[in-house]
Short mmCIF file of the C-alpha atoms (twelve columns), coordinates in Angstrom:
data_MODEL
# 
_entry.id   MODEL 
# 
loop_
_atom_site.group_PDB 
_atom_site.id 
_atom_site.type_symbol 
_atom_site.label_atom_id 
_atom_site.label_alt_id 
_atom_site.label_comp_id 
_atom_site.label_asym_id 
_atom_site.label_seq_id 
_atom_site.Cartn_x 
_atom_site.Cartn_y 
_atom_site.Cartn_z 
_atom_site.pdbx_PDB_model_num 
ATOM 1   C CA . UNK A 1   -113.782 -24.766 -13.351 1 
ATOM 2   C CA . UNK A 2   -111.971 -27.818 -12.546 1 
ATOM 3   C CA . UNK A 3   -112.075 -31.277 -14.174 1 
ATOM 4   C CA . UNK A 4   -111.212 -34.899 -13.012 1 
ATOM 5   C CA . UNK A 5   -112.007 -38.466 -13.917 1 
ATOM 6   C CA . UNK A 6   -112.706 -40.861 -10.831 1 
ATOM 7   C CA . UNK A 7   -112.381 -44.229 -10.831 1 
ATOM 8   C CA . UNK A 8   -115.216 -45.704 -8.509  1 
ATOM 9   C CA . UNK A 9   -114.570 -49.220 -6.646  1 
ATOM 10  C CA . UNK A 10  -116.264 -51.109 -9.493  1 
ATOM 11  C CA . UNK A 11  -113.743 -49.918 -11.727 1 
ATOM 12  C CA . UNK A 12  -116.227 -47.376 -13.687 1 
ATOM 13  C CA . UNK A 13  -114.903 -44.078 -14.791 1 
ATOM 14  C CA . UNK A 14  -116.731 -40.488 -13.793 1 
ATOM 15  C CA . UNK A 15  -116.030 -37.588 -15.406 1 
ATOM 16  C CA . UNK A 16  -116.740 -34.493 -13.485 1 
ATOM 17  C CA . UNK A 17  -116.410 -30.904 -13.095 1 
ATOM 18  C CA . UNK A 18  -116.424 -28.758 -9.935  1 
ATOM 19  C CA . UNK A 19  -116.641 -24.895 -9.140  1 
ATOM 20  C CA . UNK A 20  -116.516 -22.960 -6.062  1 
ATOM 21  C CA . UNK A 21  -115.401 -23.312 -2.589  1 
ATOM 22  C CA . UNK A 22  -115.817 -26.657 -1.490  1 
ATOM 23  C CA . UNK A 23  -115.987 -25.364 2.369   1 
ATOM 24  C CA . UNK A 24  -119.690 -24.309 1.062   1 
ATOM 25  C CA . UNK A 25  -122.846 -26.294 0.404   1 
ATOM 26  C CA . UNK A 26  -122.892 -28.094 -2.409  1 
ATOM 27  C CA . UNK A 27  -125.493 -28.406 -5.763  1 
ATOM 28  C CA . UNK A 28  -124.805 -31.328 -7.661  1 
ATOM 29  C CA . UNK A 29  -125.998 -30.992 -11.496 1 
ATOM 30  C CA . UNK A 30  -127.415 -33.723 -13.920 1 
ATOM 31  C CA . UNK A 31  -127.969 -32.924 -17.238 1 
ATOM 32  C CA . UNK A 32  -130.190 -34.998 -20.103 1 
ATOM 33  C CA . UNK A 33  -130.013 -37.247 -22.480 1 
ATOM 34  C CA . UNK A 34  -127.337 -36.692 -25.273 1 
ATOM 35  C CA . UNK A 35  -125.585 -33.798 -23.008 1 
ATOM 36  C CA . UNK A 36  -123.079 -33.903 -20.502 1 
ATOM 37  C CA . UNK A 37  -122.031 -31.725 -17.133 1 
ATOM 38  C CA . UNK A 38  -119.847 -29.289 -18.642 1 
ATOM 39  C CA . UNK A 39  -122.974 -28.103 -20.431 1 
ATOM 40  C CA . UNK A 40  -124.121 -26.162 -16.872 1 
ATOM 41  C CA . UNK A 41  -120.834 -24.404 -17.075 1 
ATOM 42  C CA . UNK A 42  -122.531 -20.972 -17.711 1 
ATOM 43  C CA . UNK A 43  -124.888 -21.724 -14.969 1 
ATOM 44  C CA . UNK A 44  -122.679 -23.402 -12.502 1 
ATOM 45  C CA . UNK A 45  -120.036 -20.240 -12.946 1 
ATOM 46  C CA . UNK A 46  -122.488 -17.827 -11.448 1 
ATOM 47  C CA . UNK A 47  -124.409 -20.319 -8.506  1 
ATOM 48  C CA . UNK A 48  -120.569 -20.447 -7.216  1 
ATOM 49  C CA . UNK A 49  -120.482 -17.529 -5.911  1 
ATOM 50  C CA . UNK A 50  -122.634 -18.980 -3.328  1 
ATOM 51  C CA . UNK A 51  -122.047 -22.644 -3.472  1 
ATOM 52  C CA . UNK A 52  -120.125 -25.499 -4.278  1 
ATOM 53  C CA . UNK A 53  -121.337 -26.898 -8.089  1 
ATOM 54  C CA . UNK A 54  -120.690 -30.595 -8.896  1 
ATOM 55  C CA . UNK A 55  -121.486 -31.779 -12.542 1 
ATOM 56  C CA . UNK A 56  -120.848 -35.289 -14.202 1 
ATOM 57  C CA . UNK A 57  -121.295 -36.893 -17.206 1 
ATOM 58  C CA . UNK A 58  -123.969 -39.832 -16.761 1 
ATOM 59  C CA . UNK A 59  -123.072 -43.251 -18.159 1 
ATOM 60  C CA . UNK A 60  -121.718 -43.302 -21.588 1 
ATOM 61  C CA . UNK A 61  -122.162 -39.939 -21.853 1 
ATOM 62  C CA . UNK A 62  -118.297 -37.507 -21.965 1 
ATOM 63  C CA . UNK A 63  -115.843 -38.959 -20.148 1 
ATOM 64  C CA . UNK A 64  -118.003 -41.791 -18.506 1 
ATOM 65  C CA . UNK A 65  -117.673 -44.716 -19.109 1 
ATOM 66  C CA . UNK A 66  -120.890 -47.332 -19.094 1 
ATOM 67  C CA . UNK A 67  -122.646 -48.861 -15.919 1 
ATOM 68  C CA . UNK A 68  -122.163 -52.762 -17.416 1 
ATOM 69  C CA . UNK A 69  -120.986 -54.129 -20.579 1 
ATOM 70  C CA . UNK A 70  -124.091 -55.718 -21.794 1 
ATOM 71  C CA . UNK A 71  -125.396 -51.610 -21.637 1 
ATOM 72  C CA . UNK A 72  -128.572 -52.599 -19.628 1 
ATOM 73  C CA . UNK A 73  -129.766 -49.460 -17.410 1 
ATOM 74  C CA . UNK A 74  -132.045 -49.054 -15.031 1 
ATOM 75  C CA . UNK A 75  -133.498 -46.050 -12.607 1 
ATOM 76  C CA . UNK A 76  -132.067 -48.301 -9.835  1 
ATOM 77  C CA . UNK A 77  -128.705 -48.456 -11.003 1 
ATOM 78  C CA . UNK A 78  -128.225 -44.756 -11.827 1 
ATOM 79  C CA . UNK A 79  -129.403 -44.397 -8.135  1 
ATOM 80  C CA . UNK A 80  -126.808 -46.205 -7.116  1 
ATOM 81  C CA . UNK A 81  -123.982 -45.156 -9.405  1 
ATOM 82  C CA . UNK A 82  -124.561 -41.706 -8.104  1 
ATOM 83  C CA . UNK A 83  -124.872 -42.033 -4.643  1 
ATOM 84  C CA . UNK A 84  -121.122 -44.246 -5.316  1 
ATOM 85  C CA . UNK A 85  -119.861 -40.604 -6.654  1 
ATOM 86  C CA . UNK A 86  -121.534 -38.675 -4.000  1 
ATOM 87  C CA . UNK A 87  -119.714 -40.934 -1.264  1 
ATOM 88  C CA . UNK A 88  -116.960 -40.929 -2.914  1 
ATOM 89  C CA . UNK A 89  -116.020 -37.038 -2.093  1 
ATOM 90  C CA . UNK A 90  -117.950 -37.577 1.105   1 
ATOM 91  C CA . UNK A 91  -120.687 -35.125 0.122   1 
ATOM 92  C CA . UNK A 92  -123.380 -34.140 2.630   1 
ATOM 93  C CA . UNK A 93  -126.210 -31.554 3.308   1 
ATOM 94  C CA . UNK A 94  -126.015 -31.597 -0.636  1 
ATOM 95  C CA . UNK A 95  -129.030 -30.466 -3.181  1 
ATOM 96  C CA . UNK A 96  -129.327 -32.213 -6.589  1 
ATOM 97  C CA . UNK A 97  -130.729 -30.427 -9.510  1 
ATOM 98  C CA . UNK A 98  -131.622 -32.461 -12.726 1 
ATOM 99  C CA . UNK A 99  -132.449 -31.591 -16.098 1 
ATOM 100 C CA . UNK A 100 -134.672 -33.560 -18.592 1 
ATOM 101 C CA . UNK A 101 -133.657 -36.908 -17.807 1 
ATOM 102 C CA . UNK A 102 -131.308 -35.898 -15.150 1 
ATOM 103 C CA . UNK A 103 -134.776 -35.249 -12.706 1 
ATOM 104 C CA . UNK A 104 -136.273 -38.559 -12.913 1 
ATOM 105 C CA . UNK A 105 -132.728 -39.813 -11.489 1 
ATOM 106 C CA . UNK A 106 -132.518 -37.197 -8.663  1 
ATOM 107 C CA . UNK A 107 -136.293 -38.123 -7.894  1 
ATOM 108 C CA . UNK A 108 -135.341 -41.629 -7.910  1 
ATOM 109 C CA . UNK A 109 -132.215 -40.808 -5.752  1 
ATOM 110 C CA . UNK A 110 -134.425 -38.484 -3.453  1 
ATOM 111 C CA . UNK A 111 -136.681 -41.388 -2.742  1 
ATOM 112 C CA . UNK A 112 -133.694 -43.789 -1.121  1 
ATOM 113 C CA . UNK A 113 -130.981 -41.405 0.085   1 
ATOM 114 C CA . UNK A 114 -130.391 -38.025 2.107   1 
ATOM 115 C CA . UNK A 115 -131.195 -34.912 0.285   1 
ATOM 116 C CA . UNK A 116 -131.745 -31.353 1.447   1 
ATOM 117 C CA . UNK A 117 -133.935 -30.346 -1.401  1 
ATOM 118 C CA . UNK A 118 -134.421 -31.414 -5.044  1 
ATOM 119 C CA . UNK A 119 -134.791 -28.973 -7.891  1 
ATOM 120 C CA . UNK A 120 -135.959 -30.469 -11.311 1 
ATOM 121 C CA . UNK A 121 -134.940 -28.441 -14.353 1 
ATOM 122 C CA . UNK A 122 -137.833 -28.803 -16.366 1 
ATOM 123 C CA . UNK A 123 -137.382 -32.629 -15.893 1 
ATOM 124 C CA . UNK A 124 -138.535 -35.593 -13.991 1 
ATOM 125 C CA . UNK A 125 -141.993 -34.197 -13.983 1 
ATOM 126 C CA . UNK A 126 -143.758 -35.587 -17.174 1 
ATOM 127 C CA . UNK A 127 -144.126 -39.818 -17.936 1 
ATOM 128 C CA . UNK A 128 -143.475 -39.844 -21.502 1 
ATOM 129 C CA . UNK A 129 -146.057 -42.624 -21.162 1 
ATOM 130 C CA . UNK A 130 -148.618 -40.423 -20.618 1 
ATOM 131 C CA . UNK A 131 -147.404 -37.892 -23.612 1 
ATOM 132 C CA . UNK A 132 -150.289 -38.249 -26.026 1 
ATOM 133 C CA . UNK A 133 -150.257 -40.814 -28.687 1 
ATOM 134 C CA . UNK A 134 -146.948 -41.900 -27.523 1 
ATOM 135 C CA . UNK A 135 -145.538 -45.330 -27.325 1 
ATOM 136 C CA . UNK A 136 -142.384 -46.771 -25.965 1 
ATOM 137 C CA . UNK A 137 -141.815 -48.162 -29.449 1 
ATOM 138 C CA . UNK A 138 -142.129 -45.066 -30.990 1 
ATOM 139 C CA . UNK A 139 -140.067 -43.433 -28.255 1 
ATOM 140 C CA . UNK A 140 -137.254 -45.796 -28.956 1 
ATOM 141 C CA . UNK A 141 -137.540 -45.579 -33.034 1 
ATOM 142 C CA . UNK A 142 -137.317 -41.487 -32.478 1 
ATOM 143 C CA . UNK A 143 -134.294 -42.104 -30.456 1 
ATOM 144 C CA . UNK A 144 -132.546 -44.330 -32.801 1 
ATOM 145 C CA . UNK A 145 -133.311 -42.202 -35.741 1 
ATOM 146 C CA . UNK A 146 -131.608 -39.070 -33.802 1 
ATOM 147 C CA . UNK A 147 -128.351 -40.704 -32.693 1 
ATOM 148 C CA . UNK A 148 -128.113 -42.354 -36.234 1 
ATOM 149 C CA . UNK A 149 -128.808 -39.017 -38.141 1 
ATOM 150 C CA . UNK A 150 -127.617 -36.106 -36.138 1 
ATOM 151 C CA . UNK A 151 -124.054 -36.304 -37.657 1 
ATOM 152 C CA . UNK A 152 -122.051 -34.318 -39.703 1 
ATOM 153 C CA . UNK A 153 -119.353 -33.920 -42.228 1 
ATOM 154 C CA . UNK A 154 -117.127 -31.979 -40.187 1 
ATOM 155 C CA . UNK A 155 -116.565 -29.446 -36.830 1 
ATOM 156 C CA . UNK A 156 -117.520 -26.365 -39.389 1 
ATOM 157 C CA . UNK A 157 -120.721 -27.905 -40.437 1 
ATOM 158 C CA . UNK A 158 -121.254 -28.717 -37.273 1 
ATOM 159 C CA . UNK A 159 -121.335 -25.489 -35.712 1 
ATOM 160 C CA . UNK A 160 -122.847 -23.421 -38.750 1 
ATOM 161 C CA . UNK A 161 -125.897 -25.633 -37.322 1 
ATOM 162 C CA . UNK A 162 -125.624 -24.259 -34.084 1 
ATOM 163 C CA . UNK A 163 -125.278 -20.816 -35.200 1 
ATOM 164 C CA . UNK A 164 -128.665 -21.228 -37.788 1 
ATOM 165 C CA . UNK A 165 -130.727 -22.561 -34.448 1 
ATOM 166 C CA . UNK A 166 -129.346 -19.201 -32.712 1 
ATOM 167 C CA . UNK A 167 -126.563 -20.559 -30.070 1 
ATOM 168 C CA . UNK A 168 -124.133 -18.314 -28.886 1 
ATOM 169 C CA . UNK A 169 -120.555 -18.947 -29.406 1 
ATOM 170 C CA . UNK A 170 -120.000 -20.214 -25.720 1 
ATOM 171 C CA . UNK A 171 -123.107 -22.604 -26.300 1 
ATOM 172 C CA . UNK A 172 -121.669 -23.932 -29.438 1 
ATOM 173 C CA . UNK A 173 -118.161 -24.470 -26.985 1 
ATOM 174 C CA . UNK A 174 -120.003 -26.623 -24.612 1 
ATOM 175 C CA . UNK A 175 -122.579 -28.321 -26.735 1 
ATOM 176 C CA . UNK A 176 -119.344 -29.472 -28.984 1 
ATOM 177 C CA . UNK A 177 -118.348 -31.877 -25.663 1 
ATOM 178 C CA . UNK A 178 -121.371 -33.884 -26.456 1 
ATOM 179 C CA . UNK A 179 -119.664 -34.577 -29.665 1 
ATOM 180 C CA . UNK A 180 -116.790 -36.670 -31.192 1 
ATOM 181 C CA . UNK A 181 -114.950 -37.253 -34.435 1 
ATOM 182 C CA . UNK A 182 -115.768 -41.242 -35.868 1 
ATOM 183 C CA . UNK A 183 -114.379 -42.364 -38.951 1 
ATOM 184 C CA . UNK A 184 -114.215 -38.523 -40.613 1 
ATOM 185 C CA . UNK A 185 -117.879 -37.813 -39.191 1 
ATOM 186 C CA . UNK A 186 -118.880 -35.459 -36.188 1 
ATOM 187 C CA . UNK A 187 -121.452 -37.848 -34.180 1 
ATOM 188 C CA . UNK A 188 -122.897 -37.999 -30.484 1 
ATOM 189 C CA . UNK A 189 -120.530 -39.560 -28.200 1 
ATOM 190 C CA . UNK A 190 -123.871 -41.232 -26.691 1 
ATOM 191 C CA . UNK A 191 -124.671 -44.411 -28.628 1 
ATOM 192 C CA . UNK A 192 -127.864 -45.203 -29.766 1 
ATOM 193 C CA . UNK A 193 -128.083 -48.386 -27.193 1 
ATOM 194 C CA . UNK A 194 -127.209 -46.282 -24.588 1 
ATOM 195 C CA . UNK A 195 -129.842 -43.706 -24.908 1 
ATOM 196 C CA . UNK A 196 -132.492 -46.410 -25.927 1 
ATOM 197 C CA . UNK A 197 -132.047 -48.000 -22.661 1 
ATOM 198 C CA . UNK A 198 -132.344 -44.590 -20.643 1 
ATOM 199 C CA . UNK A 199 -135.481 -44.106 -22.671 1 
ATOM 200 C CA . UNK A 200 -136.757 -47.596 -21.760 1 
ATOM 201 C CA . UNK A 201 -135.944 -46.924 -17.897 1 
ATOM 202 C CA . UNK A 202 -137.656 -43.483 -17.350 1 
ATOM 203 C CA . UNK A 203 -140.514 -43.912 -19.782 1 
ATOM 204 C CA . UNK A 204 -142.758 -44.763 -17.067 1 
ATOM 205 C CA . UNK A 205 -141.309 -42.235 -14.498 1 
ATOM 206 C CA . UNK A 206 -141.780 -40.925 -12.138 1 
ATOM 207 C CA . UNK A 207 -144.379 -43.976 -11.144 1 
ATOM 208 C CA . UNK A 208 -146.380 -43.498 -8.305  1 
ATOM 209 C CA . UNK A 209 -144.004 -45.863 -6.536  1 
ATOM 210 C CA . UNK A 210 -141.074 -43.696 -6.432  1 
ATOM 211 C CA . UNK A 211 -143.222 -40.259 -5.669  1 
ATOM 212 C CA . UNK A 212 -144.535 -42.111 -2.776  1 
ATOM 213 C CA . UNK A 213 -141.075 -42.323 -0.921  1 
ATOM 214 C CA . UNK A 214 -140.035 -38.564 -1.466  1 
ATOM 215 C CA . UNK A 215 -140.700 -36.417 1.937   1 
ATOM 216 C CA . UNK A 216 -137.780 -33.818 0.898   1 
ATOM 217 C CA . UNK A 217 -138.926 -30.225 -0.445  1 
ATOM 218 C CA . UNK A 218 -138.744 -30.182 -4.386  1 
ATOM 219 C CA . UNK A 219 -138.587 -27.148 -6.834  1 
ATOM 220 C CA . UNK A 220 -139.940 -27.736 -10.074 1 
ATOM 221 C CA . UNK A 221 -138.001 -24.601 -12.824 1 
ATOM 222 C CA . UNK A 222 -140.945 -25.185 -15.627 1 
ATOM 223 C CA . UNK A 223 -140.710 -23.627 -19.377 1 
ATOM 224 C CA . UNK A 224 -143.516 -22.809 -21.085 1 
ATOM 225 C CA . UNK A 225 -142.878 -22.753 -24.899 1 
ATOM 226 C CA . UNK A 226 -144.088 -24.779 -26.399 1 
ATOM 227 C CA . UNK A 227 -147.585 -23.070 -24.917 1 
ATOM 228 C CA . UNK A 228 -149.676 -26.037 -26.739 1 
ATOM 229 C CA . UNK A 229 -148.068 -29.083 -24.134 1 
ATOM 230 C CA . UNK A 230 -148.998 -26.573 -20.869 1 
ATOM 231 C CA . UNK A 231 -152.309 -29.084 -20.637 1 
ATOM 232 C CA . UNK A 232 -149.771 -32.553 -20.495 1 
ATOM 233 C CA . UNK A 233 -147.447 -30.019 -18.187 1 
ATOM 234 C CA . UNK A 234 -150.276 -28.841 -15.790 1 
ATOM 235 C CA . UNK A 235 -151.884 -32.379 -15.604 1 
ATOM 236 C CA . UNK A 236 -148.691 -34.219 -14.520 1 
ATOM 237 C CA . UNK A 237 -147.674 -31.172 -11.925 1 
ATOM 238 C CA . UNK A 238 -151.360 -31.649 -10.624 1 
ATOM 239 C CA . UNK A 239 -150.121 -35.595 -9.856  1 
ATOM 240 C CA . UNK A 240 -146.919 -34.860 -8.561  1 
ATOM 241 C CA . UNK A 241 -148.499 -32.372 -5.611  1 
ATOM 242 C CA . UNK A 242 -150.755 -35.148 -4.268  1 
ATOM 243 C CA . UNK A 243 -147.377 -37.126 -3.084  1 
ATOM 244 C CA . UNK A 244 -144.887 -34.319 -2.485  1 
ATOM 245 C CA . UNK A 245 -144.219 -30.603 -0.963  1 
ATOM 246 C CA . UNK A 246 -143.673 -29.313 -4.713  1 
ATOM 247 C CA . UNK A 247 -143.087 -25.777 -5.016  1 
ATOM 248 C CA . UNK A 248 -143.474 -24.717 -9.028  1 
ATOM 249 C CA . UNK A 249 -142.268 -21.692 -10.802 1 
ATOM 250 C CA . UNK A 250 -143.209 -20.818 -14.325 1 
ATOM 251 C CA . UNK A 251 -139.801 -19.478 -16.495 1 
ATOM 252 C CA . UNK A 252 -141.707 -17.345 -18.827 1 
ATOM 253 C CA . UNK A 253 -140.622 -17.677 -22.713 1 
ATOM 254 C CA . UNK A 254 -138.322 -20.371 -22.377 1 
ATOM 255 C CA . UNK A 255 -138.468 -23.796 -23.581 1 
ATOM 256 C CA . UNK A 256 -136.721 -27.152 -22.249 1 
ATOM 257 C CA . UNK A 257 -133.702 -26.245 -22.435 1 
ATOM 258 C CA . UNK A 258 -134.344 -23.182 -19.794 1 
ATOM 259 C CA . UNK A 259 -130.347 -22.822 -18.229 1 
ATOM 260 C CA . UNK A 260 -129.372 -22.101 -21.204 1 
ATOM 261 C CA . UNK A 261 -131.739 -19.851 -22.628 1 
ATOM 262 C CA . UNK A 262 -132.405 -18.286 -19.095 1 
ATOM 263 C CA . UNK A 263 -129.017 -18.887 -16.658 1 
ATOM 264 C CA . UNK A 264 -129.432 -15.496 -14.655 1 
ATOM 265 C CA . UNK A 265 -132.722 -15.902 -13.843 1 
ATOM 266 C CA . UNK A 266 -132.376 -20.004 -12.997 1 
ATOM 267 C CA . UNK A 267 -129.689 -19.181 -11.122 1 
ATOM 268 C CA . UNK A 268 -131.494 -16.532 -8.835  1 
ATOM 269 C CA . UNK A 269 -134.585 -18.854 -8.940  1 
ATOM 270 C CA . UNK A 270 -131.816 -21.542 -7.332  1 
ATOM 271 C CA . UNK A 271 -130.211 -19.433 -5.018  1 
ATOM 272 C CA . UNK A 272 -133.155 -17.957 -2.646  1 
ATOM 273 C CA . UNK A 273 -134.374 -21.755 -2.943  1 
ATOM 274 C CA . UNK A 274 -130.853 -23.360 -1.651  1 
ATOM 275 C CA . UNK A 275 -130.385 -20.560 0.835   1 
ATOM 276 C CA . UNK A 276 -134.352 -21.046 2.378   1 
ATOM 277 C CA . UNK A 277 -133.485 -25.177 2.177   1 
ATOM 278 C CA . UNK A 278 -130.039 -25.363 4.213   1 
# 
């Protein structure tokens, strides 16, 4: 794995990682909210054998810096900003997968620019508007309250978390470049501002608006733990097929966070898919 920041023509910065050959065709990787690229590495190691992998850290996420200074987002601009890093190593023929969050930008992409398939990572799919009692307010307090809570006293506390909730050492590694050391606390490097405004922007996504631009072939990875939201899961898939060719696969026993609790089998799952969508 290689790393690099970019400096697009606005001046933003763009952290990124790449694997493979860059002769072959090329999956570009978007993680969620909180996260950032390097957390595919597991995944991204073994779909190189086939392809070329591009992550990246969204805005003020890692290494990236924000879109604006006033830290307004919206679905548009994160469009945008990634078709400025997909020009900017002249990428074509390319696939995007996103996770979480990460899916309603590659739908939102997918609906204005060139794509040769779109795989959502158990994202994109659900409106949270639609979750049920749910409320952007409440959305946004539940944000806050995570970002402002989820620190620690130090690196060691930190990561005797991670091992309670059953990561693996190499999880803990990655999960640990979401993180950063503030004023002798371990905190997310997202801020709370910047998170609340990616909430705000996707909470009523994907609208019917964006579906009804998307002609491209999409692959929807699904968990299915917790078994209890398969009713909100089924409902919104059963939307989503009335405006696009969506192709969905259930990844038994595995809950949002599927790459990481299921990378050989995502990976296979994204292989025959890429190799069928050339």
């Amino acid at each position: 794995m290689l790393s690099e920041i970019i400096t697009l023509a606005d001046k933003l910065k763009v952290k990124i990682y790449k694997w493979g050959n860059h002769q072959k065709q090329t999956i570009v990787l978007l993680h969620g909210l909180g996260s950032t690229g390097i957390s595919f590495d597991e995944l991204a190691r073994m779909l190189s054998e086939e392809f070329r992998v591009i992550a990246l850290d969204l805005p003020g996420h890692g290494g990236s810096s924000l879109i604006n200074d006033n830290g307004d987002i919206s679905v548009d601009y994160l469009t945008e900003w990634l078709k400025k890093v997909i020009e900017h190593y002249g990428l074509n023929n390319l696939h995007i997968a996103g996770h979480s969050i990460g899916g309603y930008i590659g739908l939102a992409y997918a609906k204005k620019h060139s794509l040769n398939s779109l795989i959502l990572l158990d994202g994109g799919y659900i409106r949270a508007s639609h979750m049920p009692e749910n409320s952007l307010r409440e959305e946004l307090m539940k944000v806050e309250q995570h970002i402002s809570n989820y620190r620690f006293s130090s690196w060691e506390d930190y990561e005797n978390e991670l091992v309670d909730a059953g990561l693996s050492n190499s999880l803990i590694r990655l999960s640990k470049q979401s993180m950063k050391e503030n004023n002798g606390q371990v905190e997310l490097i997202v801020s709370s501002n910047t998170a609340k405004e990616l909430v705000k922007c996707t909470f009523y996504e994907p609208s019917d608006d964006t579906l009804s631009g998307i002609e491209i072939p999409v692959l929807l990875l699904k968990s299915t733990i917790p078994e209890e939201f398969n009713l909100v899961r089924n409902n919104e898939i059963h939307r989503l097929k009335q405006y696009m060719n969506l192709n969905v696969i259930d990844v038994e026993g595995v809950s949002h966070d599927l790459y990481w609790e299921a990378p050989k089998y995502i990976c296979d799952q994204m292989n025959k898919w890429v190799i069928n969508h050339k």
